[in-house]
N, C-alpha and C positions, 0 to 999 in steps of 0.2 A: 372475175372482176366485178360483175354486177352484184352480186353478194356484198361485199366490202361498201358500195356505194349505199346500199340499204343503211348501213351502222354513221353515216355521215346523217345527225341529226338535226344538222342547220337546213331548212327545208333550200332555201334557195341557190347554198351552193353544191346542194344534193343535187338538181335539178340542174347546175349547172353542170356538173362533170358527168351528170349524164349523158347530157346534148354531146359532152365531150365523148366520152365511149364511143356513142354513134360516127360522128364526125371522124373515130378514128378508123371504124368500120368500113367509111364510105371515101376515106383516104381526104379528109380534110383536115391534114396537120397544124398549119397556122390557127384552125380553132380550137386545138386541141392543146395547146399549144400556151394559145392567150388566156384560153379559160381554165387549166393547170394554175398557169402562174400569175392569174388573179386569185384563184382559191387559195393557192399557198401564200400571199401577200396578204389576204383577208385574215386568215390563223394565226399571225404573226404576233408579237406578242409588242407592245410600245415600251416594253423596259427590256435594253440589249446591255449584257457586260461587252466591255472594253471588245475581248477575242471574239465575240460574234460581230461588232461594227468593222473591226480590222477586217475580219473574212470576208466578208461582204464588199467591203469596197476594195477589196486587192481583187477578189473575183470580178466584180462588175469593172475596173480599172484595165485587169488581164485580159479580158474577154472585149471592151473594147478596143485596144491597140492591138489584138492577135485580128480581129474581123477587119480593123483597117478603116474605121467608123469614125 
């Protein structure tokens, strides 16, 4: 895994999913967790076709009323 993290050339969220590795090494999920899915939110692109907004909000929609939130 640490290999693959070297080829992530944005220094800071290289640096961040590093701390994540760690954190996942030392059994600290929630960092692992939030600092994932801030990196993948940071990559995101600001132009979605139509089926990428629908998946997204049926997923975030399902995932809310299955946790009961």
């Amino acid at each position: 895994m640490p290999a693959k993290l070297d080829r992530i050339k944005d220094d800071a969220l290289r640096d961040s999913l590093a701390t994540a590795h760690v954190s996942l090494k030392s059994g600290n999920f929630p960092d692992v967790v939030h600092r994932s899915s801030d990196a993948y939110v940071e990559m995101l692109r600001e132009t979605f076709s139509f089926s990428e907004a629908i998946t997204y909000f049926e997923f975030a929609v399902d995932s809310l009323v299955r946790e009961g939130v």
